[in-house]
ROVOTOR-955317 format. One record per residue (C-alpha): x, y, z; residue number from 1. Coordinates in Angstrom, 3 decimals. Layout:
BEGIN
{pt {X; Y; Z}; NUM}
...
This chain:
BEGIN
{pt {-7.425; -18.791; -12.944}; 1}
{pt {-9.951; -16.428; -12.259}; 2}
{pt {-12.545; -18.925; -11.794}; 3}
{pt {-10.681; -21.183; -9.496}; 4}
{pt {-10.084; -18.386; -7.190}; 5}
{pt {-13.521; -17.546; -6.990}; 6}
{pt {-14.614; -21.356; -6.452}; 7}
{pt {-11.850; -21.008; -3.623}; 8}
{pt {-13.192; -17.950; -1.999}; 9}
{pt {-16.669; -19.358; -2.514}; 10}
{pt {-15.744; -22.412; -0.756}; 11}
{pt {-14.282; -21.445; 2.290}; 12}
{pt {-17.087; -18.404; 2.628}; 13}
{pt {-19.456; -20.881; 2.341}; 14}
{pt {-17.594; -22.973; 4.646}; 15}
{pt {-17.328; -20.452; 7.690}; 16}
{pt {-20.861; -18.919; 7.129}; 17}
{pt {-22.086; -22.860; 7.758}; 18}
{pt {-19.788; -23.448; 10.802}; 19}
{pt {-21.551; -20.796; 12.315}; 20}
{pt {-25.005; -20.782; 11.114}; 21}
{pt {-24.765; -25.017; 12.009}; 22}
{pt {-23.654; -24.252; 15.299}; 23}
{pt {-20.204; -25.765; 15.360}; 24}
{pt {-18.751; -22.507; 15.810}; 25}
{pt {-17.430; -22.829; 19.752}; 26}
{pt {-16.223; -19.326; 20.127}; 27}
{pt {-18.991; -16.566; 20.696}; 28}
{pt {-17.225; -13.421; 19.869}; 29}
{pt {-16.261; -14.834; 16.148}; 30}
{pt {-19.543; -15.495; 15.352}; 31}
{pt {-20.166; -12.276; 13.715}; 32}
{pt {-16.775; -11.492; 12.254}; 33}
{pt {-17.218; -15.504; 10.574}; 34}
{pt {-20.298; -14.699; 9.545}; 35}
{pt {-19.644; -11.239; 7.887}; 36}
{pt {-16.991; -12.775; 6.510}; 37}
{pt {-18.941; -15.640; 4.813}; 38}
{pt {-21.153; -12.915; 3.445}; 39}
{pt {-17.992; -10.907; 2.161}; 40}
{pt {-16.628; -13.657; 0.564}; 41}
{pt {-19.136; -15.126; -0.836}; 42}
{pt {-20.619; -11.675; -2.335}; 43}
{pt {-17.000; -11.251; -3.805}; 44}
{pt {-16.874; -14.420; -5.792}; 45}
{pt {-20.147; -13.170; -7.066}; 46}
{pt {-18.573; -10.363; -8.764}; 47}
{pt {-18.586; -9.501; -12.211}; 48}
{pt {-15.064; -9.690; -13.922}; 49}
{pt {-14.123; -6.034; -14.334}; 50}
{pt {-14.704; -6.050; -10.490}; 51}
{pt {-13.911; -9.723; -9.268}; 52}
{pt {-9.813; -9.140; -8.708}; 53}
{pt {-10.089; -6.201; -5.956}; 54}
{pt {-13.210; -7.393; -4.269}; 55}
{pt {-12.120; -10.505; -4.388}; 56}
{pt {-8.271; -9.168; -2.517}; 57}
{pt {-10.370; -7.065; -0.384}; 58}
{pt {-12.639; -10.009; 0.783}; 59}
{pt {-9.883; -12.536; 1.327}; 60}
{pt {-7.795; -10.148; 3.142}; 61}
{pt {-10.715; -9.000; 5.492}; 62}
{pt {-11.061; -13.449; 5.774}; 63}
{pt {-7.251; -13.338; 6.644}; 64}
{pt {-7.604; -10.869; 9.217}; 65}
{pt {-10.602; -12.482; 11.120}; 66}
{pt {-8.763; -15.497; 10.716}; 67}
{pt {-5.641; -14.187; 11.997}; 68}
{pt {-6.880; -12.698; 15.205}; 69}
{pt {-8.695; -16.250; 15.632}; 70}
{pt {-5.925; -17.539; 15.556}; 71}
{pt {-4.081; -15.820; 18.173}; 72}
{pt {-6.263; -17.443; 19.987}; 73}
{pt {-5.563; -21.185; 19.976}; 74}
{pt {-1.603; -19.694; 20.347}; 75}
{pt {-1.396; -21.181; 24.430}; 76}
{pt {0.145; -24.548; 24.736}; 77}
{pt {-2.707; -26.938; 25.999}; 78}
{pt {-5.093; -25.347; 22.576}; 79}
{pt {-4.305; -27.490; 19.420}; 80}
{pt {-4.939; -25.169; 16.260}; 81}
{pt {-7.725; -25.665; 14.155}; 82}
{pt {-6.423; -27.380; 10.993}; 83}
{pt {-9.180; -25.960; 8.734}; 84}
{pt {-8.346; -22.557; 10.506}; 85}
{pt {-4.891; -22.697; 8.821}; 86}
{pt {-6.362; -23.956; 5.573}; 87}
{pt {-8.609; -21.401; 5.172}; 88}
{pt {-5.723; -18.859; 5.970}; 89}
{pt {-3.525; -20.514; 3.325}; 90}
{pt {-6.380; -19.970; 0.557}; 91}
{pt {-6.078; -16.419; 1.589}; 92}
{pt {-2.867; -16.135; 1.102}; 93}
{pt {-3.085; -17.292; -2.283}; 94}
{pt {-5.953; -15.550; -3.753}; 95}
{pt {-4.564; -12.470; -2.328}; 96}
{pt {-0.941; -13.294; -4.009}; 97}
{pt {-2.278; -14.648; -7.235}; 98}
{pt {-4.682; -11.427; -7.630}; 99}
{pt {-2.589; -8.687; -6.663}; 100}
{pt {-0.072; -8.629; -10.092}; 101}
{pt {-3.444; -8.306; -11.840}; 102}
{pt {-4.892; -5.195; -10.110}; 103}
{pt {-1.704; -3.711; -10.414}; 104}
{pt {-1.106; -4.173; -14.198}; 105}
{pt {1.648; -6.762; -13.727}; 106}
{pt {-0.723; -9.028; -14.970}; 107}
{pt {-1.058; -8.449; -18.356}; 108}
């Protein structure tokens, strides 16, 4: 499981570090939140096991707040959200959920 949630993380870093660095990125003042939080995640994935689970929390929850505030933004009625916005919030979500009964012990 461990490995899928890194591939996850890696994937959607990956993801929002290219948005940016490709240009696509529209908004100006998320450029350097996205892109820190490309590097974060992507560095987390990196991890070695003993400390993949909490950098790996820390990183996606960081990612989820970014996110978050992003999307706070597209919350006016004539702004459709950004669907990979919400699917990159939703891998949060899980790698945070799935990880969290394993830093705590409840894993095991």
């Amino acid at each position: 499981m461990l490995l899928a949630l890194r591939l996850l993380s890696l994937l959607v870093g990956g993801f929002t570090a290219w948005r940016v660095l490709g240009g696509q990125m529209t908004s100006t003042l998320f450029k350097v939140p996205d892109l820190a939080v490309g590097a974060v995640m992507v560095l987390a994935a990196l991890i070695p096991n003993r400390g993949a689970a909490p950098a790996l929390v820390a990183a996606n929850a960081y990612a989820f707040g970014v996110f978050s505030v992003a999307l706070a933004g597209y919350l006016v009625p004539s702004k459709p959200v950004e669907p990979l916005l919400i699917a990159g919030m939703a891998v949060n979500l899980v790698v945070i959920l799935l990880l969290l009964p394993r830093m705590t012990g409840g894993g095991h």
